[in-house]
BALOBA-1460 file (C-alpha; in Angstrom, 3 decimals):
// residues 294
<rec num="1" residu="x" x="0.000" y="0.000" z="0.000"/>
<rec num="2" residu="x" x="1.342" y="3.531" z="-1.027"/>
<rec num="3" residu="x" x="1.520" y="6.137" z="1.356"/>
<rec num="4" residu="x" x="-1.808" y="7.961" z="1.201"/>
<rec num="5" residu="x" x="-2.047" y="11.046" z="-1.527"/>
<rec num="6" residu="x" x="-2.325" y="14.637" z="-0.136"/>
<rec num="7" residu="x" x="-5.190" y="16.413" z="-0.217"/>
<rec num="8" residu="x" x="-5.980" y="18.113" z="-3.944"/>
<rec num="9" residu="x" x="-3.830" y="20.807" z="-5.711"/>
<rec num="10" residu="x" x="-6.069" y="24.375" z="-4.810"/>
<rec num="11" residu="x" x="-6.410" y="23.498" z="-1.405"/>
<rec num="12" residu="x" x="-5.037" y="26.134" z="1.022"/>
<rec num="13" residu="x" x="-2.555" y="23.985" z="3.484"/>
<rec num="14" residu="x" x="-2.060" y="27.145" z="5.448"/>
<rec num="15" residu="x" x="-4.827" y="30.059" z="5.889"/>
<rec num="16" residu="x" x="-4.947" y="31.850" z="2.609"/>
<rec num="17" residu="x" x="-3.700" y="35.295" z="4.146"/>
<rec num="18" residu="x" x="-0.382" y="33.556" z="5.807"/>
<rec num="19" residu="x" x="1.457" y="35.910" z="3.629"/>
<rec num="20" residu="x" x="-0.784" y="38.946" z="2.449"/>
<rec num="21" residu="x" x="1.493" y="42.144" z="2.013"/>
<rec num="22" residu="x" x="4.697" y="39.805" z="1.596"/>
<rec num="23" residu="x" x="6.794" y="39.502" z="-1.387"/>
<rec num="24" residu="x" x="8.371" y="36.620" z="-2.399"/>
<rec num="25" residu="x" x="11.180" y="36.112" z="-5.006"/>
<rec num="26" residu="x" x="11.343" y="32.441" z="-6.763"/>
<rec num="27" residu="x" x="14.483" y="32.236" z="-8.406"/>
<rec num="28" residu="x" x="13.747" y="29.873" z="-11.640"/>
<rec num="29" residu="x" x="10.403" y="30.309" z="-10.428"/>
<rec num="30" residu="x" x="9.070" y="30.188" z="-14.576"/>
<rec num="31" residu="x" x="9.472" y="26.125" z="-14.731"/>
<rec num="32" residu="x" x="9.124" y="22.929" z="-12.611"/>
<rec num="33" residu="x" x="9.539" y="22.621" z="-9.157"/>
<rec num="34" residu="x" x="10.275" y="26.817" z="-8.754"/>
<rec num="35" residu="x" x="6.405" y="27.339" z="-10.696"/>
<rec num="36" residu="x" x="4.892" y="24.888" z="-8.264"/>
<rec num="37" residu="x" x="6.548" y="26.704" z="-5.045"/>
<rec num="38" residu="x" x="5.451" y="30.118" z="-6.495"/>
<rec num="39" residu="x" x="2.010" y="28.786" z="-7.391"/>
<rec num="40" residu="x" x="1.787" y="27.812" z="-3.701"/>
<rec num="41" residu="x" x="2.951" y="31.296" z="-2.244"/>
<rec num="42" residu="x" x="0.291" y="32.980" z="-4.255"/>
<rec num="43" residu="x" x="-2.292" y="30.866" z="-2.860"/>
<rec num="44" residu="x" x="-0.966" y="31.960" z="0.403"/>
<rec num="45" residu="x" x="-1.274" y="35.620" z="-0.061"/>
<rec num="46" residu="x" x="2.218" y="36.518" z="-1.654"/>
<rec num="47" residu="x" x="3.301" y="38.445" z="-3.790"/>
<rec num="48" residu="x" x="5.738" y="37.185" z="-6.600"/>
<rec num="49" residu="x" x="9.103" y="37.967" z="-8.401"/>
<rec num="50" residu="x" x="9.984" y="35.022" z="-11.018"/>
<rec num="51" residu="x" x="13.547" y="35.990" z="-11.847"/>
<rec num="52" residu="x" x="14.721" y="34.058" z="-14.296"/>
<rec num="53" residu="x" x="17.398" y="34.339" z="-17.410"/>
<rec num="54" residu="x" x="14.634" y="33.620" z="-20.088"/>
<rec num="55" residu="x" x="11.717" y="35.377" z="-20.812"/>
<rec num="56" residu="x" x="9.490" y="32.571" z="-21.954"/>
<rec num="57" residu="x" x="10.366" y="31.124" z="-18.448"/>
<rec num="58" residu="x" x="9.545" y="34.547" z="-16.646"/>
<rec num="59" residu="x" x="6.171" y="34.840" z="-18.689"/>
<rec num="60" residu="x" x="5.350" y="31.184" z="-17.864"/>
<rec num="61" residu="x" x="6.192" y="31.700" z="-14.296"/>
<rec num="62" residu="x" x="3.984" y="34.817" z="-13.913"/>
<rec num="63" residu="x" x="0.955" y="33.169" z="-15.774"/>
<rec num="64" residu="x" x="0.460" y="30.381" z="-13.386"/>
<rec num="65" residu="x" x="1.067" y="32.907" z="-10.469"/>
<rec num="66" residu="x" x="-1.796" y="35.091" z="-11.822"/>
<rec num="67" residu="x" x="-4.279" y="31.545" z="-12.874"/>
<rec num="68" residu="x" x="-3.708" y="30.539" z="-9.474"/>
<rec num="69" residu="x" x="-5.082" y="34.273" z="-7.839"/>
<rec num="70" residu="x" x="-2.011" y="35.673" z="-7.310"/>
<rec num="71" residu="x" x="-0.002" y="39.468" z="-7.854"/>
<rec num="72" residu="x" x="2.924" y="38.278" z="-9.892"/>
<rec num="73" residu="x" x="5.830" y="40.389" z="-11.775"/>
<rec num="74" residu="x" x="8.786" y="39.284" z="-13.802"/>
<rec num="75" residu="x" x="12.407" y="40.277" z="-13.569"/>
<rec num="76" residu="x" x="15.657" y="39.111" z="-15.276"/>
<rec num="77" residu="x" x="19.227" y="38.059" z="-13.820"/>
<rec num="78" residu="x" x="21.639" y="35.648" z="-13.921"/>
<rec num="79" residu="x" x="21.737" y="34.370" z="-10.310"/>
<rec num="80" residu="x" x="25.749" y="34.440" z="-11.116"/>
<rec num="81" residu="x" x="25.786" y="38.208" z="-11.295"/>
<rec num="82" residu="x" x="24.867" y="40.389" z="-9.015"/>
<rec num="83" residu="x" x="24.720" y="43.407" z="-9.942"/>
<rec num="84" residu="x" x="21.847" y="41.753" z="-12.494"/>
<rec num="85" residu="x" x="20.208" y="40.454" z="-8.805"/>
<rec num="86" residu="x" x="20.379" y="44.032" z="-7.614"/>
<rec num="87" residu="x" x="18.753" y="44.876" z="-10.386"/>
<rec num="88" residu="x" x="16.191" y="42.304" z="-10.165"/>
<rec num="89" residu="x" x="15.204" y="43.101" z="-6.809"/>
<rec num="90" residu="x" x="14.754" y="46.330" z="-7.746"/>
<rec num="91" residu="x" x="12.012" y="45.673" z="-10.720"/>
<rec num="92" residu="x" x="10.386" y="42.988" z="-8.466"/>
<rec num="93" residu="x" x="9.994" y="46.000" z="-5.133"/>
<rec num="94" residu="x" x="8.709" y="48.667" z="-7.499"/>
<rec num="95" residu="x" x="6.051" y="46.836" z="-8.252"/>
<rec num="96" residu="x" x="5.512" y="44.745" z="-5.583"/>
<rec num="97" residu="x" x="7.063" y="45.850" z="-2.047"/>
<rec num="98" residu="x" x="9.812" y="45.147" z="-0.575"/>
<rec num="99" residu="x" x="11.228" y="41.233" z="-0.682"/>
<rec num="100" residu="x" x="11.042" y="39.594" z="2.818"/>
<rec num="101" residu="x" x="11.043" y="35.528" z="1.566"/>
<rec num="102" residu="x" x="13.428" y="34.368" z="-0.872"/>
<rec num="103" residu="x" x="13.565" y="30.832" z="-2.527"/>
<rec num="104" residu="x" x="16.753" y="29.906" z="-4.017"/>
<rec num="105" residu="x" x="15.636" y="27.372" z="-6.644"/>
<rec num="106" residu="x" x="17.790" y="28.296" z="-9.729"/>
<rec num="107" residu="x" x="19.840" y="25.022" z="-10.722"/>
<rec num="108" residu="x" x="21.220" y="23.698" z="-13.360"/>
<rec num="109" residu="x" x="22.844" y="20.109" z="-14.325"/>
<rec num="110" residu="x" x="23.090" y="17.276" z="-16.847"/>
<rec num="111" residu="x" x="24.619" y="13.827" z="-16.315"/>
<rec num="112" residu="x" x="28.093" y="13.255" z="-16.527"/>
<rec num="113" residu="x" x="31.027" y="10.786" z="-15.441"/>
<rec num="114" residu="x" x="33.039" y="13.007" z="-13.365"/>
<rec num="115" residu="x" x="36.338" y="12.290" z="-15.377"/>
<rec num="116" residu="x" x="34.306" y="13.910" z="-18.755"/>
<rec num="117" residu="x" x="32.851" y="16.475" z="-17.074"/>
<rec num="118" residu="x" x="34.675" y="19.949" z="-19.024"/>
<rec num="119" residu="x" x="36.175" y="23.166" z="-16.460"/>
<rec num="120" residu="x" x="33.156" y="25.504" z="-18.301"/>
<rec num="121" residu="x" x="30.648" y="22.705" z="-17.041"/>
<rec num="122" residu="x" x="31.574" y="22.242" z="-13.880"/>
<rec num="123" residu="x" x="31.624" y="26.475" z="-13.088"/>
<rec num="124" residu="x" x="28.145" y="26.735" z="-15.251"/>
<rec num="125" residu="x" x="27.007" y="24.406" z="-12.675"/>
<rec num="126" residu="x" x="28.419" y="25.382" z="-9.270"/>
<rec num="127" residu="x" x="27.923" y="29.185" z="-10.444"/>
<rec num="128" residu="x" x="24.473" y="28.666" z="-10.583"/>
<rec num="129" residu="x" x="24.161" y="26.670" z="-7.440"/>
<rec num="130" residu="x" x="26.342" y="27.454" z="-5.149"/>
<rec num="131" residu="x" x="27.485" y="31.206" z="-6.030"/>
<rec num="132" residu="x" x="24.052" y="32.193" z="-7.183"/>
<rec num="133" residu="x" x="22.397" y="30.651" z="-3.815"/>
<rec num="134" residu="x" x="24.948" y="33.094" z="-2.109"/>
<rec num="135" residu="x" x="24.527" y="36.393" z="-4.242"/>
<rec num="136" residu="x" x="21.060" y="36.200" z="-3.758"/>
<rec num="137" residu="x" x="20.547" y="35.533" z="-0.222"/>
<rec num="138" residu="x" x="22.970" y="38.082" z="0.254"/>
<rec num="139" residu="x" x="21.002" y="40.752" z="-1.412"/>
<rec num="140" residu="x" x="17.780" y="39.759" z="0.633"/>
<rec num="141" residu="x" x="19.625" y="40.249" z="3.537"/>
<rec num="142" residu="x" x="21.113" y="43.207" z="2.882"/>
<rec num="143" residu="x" x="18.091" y="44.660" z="2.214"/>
<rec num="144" residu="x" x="15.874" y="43.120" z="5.335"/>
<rec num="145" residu="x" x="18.148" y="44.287" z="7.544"/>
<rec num="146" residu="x" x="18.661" y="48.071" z="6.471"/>
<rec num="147" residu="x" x="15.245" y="48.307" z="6.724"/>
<rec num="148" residu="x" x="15.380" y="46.357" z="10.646"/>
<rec num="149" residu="x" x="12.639" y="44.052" z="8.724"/>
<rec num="150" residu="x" x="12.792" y="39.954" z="9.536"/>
<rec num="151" residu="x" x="12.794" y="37.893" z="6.624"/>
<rec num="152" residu="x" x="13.362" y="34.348" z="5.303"/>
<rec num="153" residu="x" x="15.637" y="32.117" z="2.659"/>
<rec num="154" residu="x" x="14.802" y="28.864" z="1.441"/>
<rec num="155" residu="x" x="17.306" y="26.926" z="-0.219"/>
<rec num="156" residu="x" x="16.055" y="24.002" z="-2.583"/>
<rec num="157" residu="x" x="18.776" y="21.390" z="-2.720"/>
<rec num="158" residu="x" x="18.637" y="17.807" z="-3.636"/>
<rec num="159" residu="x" x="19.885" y="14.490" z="-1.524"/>
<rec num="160" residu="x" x="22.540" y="14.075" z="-3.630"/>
<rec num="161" residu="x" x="23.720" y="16.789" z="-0.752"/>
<rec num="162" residu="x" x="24.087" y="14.101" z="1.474"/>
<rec num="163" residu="x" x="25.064" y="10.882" z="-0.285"/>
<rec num="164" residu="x" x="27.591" y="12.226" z="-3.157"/>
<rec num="165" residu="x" x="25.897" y="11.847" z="-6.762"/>
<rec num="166" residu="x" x="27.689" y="9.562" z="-9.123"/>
<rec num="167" residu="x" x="27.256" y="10.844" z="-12.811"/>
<rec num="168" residu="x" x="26.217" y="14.278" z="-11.113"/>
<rec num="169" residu="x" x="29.258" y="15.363" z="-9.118"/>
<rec num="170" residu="x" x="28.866" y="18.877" z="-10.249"/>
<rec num="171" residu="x" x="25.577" y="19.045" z="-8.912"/>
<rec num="172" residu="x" x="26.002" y="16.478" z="-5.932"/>
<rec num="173" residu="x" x="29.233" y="18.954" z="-4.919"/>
<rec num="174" residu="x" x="27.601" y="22.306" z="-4.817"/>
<rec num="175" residu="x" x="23.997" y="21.583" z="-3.404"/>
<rec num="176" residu="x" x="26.109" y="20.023" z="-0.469"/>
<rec num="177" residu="x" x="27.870" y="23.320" z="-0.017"/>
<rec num="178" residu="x" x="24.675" y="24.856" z="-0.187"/>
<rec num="179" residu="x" x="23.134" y="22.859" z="2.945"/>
<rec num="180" residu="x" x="26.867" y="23.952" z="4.594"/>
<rec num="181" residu="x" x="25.793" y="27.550" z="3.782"/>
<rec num="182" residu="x" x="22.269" y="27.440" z="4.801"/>
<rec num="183" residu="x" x="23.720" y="26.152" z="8.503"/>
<rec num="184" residu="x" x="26.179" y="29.244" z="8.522"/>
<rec num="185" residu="x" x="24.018" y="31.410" z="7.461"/>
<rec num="186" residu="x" x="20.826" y="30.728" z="9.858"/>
<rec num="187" residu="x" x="23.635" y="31.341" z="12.960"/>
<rec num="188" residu="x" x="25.345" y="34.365" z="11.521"/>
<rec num="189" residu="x" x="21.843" y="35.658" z="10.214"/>
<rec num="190" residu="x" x="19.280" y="34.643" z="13.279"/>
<rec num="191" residu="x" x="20.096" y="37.738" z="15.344"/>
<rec num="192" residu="x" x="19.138" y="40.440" z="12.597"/>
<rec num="193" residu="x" x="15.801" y="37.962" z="12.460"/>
<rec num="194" residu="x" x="16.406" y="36.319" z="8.938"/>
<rec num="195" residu="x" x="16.097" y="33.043" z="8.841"/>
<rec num="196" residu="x" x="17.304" y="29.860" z="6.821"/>
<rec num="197" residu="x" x="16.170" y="27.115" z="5.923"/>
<rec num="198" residu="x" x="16.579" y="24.435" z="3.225"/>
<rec num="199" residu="x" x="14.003" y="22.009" z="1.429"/>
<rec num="200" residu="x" x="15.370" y="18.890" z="-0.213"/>
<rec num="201" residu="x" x="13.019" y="17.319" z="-2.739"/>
<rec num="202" residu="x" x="12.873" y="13.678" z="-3.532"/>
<rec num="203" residu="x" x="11.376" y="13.154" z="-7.512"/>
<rec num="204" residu="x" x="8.868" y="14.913" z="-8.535"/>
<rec num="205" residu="x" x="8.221" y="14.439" z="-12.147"/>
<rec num="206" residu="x" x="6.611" y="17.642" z="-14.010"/>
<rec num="207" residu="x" x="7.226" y="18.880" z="-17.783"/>
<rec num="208" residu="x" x="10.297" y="20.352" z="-17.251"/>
<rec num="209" residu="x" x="12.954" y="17.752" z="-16.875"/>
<rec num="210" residu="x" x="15.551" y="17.796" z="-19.047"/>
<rec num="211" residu="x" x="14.811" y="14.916" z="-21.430"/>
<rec num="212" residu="x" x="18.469" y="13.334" z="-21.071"/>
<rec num="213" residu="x" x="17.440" y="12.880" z="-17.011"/>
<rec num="214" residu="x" x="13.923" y="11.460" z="-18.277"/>
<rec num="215" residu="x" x="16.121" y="8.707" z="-20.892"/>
<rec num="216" residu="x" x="18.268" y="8.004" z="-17.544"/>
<rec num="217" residu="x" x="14.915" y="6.931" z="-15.721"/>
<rec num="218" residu="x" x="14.293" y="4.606" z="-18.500"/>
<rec num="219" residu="x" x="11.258" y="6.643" z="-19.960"/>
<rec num="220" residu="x" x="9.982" y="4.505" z="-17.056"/>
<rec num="221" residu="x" x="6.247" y="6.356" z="-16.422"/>
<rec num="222" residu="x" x="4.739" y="6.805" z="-13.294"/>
<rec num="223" residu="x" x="3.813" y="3.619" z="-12.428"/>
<rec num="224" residu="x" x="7.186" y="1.881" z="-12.392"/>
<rec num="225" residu="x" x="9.015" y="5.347" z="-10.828"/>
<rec num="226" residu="x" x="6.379" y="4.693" z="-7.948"/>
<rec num="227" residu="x" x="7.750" y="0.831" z="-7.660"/>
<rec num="228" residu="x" x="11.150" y="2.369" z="-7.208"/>
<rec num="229" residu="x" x="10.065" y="4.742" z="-3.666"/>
<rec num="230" residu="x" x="9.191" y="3.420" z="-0.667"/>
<rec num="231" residu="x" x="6.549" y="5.334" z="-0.440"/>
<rec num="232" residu="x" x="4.805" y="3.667" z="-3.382"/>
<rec num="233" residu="x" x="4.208" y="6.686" z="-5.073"/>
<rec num="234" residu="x" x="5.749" y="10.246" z="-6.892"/>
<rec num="235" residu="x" x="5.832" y="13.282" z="-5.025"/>
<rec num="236" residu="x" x="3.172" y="16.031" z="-5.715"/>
<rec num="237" residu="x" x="4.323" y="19.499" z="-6.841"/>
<rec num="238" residu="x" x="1.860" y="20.975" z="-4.639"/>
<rec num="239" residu="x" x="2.949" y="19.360" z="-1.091"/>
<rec num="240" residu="x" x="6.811" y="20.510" z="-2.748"/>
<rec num="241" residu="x" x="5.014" y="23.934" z="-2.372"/>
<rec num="242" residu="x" x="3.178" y="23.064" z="0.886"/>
<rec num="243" residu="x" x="6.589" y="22.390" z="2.362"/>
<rec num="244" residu="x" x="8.281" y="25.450" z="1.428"/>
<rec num="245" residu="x" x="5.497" y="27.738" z="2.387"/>
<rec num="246" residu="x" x="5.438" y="26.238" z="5.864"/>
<rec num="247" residu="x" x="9.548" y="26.785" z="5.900"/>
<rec num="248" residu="x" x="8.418" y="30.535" z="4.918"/>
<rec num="249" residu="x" x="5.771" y="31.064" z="7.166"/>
<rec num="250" residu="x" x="5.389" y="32.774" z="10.653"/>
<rec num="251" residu="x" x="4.562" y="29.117" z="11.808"/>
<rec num="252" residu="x" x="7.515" y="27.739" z="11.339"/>
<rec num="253" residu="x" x="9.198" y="31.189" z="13.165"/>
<rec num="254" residu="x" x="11.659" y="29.262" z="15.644"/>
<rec num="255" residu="x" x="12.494" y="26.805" z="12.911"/>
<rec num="256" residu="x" x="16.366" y="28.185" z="11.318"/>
<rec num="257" residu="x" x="19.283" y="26.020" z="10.107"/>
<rec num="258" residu="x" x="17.049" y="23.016" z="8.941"/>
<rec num="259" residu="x" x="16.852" y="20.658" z="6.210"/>
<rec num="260" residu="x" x="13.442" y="19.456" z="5.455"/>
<rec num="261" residu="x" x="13.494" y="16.621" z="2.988"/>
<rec num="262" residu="x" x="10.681" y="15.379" z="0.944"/>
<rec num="263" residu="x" x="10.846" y="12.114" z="-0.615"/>
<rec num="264" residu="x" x="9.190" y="9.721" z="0.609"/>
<rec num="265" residu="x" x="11.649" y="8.418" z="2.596"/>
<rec num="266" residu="x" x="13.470" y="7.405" z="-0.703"/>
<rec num="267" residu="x" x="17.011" y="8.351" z="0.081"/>
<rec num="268" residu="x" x="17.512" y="6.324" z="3.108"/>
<rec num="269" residu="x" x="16.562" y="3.442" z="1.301"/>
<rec num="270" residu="x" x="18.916" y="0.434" z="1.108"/>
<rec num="271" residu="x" x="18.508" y="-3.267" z="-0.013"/>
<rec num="272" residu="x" x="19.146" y="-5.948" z="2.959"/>
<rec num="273" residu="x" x="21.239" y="-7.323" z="0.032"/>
<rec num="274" residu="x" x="22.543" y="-4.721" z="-2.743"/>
<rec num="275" residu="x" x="21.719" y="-5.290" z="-6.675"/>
<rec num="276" residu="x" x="25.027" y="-5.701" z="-8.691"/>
<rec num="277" residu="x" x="26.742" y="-2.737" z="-8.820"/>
<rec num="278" residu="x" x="26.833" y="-0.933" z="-12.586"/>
<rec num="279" residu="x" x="29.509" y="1.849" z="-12.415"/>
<rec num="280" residu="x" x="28.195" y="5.564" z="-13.620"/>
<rec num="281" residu="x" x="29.450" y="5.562" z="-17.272"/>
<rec num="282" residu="x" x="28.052" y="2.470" z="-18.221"/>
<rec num="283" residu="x" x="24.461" y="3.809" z="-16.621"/>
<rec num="284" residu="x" x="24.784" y="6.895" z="-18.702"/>
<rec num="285" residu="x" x="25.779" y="4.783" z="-22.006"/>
<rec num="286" residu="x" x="23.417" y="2.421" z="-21.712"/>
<rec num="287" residu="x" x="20.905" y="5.085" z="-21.337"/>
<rec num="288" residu="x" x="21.826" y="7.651" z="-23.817"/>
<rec num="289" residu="x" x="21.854" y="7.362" z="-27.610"/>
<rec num="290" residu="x" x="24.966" y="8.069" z="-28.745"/>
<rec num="291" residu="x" x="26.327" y="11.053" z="-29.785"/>
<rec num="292" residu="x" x="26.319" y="11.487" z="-33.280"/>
<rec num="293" residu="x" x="28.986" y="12.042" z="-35.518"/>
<rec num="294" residu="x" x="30.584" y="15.454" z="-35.952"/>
């Protein structure tokens, strides 16, 4: 028996004024998991910036903001610069208020056996995660605390964080700094009331993936990605946004410094005897077509 599915997407988890007058910036808040989460805020009350490099991205972010009830605007940066985040924060207060909840869900990353993986890939990736997580939480800080205003970060990362991530160790590598940052930050930040947290997600399947991660699973479909959790079933992009609004909210006020994972219980798993072990590169070339000729 699967654990038991969450109540429908639309229902309010947490009363629907939690976060009236707050704005909230979703960092790759257009697509996937960063849409849900900013879906979920609006529901809440929020306000929200989807900053994001690509405009069809931004647009799709604030259309699903706005379908869902919600005040949304649009602002572009490259989490990597931040003078562009400056910038960003700026478009997203003029027309909004001032930014009191961050989520830092901009990622990027792409399979890879580590002895392959190019210098420009590995920066592209920990820019984005690890330096761009930093840049931005910086500017929300800076910002909540000239103005003697609390305020809150949430850090998406992934439990590669805590295991390593063979054929991912650009991504495996900086997410785990992240959760090292997010513990730094919640005990240098707590006293000027900011707090930080971090939500670790477990798979949740939506549109977005990028297809060579969808090959990797096999094309498997639903039902035999469910076989494959403990829990007997996917995650929901709505309790992925349930979870991050509670991080966010006033309820979870004395919570700082935490990790909140949601899978299912799917990284602790372990076999009372292991499958034959397949190293990373032959995963990756069994599962990817190969590359054509030049």
């Amino acid at each position: 028996m699967p654990l038991s599915e969450p109540p429908p997407a639309g229902r309010p988890m947490l009363p629907p004024d939690t976060f009236a007058g707050t704005t909230v910036v979703v960092t790759g808040g257009g697509t996937g998991l960063g849409r849900a989460i900013a879906v979920e805020f609006a529901r809440a009350g929020a306000a929200v910036g989807v900053v994001s490099r690509r405009a069809e991205h931004r647009r799709a972010g604030v259309e699903a903001v706005e379908a869902a009830g919600g005040r949304a605007v649009a602002a572009e940066a490259d989490v990597r610069r931040p003078e562009e985040l400056s910038a960003a924060f700026d478009t997203v207060e003029a027309a909004l208020g001032p930014v009191r909840v961050l989520v830092n869900n901009a990622a990027a990353n792409f399979p890879v056996p580590a002895e392959d993986l190019s210098p420009n890939g590995w920066r592209a990736v920990t820019q984005i995660v690890l330096d761009g997580t930093f840049f931005c939480s910086q500017e929300l800080f800076r910002r909540a605390s000239r103005d003697g205003e609390p305020a809150v970060v949430c850090n998406i990362l992934a439990t590669q964080a805590f295991t390593g991530g063979p054929g991912m160790v650009h991504t495996a590598a900086a997410k785990a700094a992240v959760e090292n940052l997010t513990k730094t930050l919640a005990v240098e930040w707590a006293p000027q009331g900011v707090r930080v947290n971090a939500l670790a997600p477990g798979l949740f399947v939506h549109e977005d993936m990028r297809p060579e991660l969808t090959v990797l699973r096999a094309g498997a479909g639903e039902d035999v990605d469910a076989r494959r959790q403990p829990a007997g079933r996917l995650g929901r992009l709505h309790e992925l946004g349930w979870a991050a609004t509670w991080l966010c909210s006033p309820y979870a006020s004395f919570v700082t410094g935490h990790t909140l994972v949601v899978d299912g219980a799917n990284w602790l798993r372990r076999h009372f005897v292991m499958p034959e072990f397949v190293p990373v590169r032959t995963q990756i070339a069994d599962a990817l077509p190969p590359t054509p000729p030049a």
